[in-house]
C-alpha positions in Angstrom: -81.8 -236.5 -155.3 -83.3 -237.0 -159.2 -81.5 -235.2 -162.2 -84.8 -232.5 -162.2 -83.7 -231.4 -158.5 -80.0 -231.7 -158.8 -78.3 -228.7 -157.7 -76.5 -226.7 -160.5 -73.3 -225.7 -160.5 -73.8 -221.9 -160.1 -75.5 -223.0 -157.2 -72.7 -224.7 -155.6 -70.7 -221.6 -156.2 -72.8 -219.4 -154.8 -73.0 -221.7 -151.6 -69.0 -221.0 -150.8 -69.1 -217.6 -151.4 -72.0 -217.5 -148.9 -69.3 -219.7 -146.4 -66.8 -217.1 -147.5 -68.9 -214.5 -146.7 -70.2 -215.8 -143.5 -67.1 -216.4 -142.3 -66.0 -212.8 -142.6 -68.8 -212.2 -140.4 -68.1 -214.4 -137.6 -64.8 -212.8 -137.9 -65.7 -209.4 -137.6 -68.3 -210.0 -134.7 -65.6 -211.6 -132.9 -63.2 -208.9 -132.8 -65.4 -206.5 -132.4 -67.6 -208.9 -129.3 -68.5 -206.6 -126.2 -68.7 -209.6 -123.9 -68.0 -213.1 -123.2 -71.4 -213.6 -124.2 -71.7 -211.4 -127.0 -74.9 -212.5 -128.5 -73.8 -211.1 -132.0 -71.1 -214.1 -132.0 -73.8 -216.5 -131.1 -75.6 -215.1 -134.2 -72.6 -215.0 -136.6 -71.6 -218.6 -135.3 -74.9 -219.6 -136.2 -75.4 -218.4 -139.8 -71.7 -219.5 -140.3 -73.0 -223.0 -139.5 -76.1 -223.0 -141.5 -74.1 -221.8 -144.6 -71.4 -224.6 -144.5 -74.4 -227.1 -143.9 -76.0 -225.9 -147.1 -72.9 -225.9 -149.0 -71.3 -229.3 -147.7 -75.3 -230.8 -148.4 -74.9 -229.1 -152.3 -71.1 -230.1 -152.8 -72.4 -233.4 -152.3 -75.3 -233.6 -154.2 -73.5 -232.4 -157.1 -69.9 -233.6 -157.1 -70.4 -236.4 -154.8 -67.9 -234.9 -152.3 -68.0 -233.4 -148.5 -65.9 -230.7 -146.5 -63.7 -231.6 -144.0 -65.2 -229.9 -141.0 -68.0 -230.1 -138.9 -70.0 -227.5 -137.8 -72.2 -228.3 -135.3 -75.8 -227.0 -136.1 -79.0 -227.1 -133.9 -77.9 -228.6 -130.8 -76.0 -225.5 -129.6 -78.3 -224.0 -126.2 -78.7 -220.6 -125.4 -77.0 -219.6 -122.1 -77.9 -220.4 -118.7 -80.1 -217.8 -117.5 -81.8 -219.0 -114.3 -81.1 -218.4 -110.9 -77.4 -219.5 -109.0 -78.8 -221.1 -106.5 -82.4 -222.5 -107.8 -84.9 -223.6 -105.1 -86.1 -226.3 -106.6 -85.7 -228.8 -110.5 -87.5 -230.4 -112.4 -86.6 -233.7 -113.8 -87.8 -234.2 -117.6 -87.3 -237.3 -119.5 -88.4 -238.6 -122.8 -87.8 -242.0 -123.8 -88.9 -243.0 -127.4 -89.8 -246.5 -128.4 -90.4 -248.2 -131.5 -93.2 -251.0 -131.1 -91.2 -254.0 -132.7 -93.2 -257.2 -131.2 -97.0 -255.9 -131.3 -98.2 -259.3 -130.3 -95.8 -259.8 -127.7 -96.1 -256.2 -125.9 -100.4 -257.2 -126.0 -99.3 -260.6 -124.6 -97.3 -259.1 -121.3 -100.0 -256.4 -121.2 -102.8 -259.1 -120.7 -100.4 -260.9 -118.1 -101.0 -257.8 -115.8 -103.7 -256.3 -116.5 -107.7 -257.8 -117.3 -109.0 -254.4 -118.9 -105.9 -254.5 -121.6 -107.3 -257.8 -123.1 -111.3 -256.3 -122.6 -110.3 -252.6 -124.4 -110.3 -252.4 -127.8 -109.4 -256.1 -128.7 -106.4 -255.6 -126.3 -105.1 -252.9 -128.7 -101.9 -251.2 -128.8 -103.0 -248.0 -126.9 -104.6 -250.6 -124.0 -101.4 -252.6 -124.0 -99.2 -249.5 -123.6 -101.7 -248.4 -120.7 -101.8 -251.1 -118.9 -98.3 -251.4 -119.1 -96.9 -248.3 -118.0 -100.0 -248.3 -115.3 -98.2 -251.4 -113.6 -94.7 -251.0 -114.0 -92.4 -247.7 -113.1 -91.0 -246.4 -116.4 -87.2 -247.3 -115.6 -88.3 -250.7 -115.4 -89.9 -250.8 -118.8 -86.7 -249.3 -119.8 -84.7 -252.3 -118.7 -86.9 -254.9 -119.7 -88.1 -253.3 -123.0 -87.6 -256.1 -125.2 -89.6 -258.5 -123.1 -92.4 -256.4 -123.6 -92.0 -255.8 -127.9 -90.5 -252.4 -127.7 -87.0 -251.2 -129.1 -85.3 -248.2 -127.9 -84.6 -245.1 -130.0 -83.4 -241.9 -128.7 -83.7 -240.7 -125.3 -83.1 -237.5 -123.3 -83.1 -236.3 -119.8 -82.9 -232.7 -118.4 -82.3 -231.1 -114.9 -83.9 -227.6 -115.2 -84.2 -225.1 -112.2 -87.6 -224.5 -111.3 -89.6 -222.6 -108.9 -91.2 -224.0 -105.8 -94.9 -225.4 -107.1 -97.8 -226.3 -104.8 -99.5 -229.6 -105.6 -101.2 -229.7 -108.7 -100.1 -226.5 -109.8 -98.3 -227.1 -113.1 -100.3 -231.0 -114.0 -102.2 -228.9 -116.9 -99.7 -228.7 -118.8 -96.8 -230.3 -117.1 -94.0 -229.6 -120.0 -94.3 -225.9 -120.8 -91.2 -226.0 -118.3 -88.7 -227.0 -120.7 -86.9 -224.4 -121.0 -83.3 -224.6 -121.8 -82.6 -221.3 -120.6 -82.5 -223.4 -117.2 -80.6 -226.3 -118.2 -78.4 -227.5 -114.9 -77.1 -230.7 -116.6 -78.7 -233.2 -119.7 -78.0 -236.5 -120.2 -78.5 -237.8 -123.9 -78.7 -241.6 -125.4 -78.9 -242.2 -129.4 -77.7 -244.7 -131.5 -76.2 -241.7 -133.4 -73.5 -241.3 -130.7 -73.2 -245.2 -130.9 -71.8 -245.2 -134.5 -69.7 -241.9 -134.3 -67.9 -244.1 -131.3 -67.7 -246.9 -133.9 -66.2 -244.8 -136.2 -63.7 -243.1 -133.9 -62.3 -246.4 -133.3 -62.2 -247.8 -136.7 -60.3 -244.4 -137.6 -57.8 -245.4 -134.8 -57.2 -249.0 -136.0 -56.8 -248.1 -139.6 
């Protein structure tokens, strides 16, 4: 952060006392909840979370220095809200890459596929096409770095669904990701990768 941006330290005070305050919030909506799932607790835990973000971000901006506690911020899900037993699922799964070989992922796209070399010089957007047009997408997930890619972050979710007749929802085939009617997810990041690191480096120091 440059010296113009850098937060002051009246700002830094008032980011506690918004902690403090927030705090006696949660506390109050928790003694007072009317339900397991109260959704003034949900509330109350989330502006408690957003205020120690802001303050642990401004503590260390300023004084170089962190809390020591975790709130957990923006992953949290609402509460299941579809039906016991659902009648059907849907299966939705995103799978980032980063192109790292260009030249290599055009290379195994020509292997397979004529038209990838014809379109557009045998272009990025061809290459990807013709890829992902001749192998399934689990494949490509195992073999990624033969054809250039490096994977990022990936996600899959089992949502309950209603019973659709063919074609029905291929317009727009992801309005139905709704978390509301999470079953189960299944996440991969690098980001867990290192917090395992760092758990076990903890454990050996």
């Amino acid at each position: 952060m440059s010296d113009a941006a850098q937060p002051t330290v009246a700002e830094v005070r008032a980011a506690v006392e918004a902690v403090k305050a927030a705090l006696d919030r949660h506390l109050d909506a928790v003694e007072n909840r009317t339900g397991e799932d109260d959704p003034a607790v949900h509330r109350a835990f989330e502006a408690l979370a957003s205020a120690a973000e802001a303050y642990d971000e401004l503590l260390y901006d300023t004084y170089d220095e962190v809390t020591p506690f975790e709130v957990p911020i923006g992953d949290t899900l609402p509460d299941y809200s579809g039906p016991g037993e659902p009648g059907a699922i849907s299966v939705l799964i995103r799978r980032d890459y980063t192109v790292a070989d260009p030249q290599r992922l055009t290379r195994q796209a020509e292997r397979v596929s004529e038209s990838a070399a014809d379109e557009s010089g045998g272009g990025i957007g061809a290459a990807v096409g013709a890829l992902f047009g001749e192998f399934e997408p689990d494949e490509i997930a195992e073999r990624h770095k033969e054809f250039g890619l490096e994977e990022g972050d990936s996600t899959l979710w089992v949502t309950a669904a209603q019973p659709a007749e063919p074609g029905e929802w291929l317009a727009a085939p992801f309005d139905q990701a709704d978390p509301r009617l999470l079953l189960c997810r299944f996440d991969v990041s690098a980001v867990y990768d290192d917090e395992a690191d760092a758990d076990r480096l903890d454990r050996m120091a």
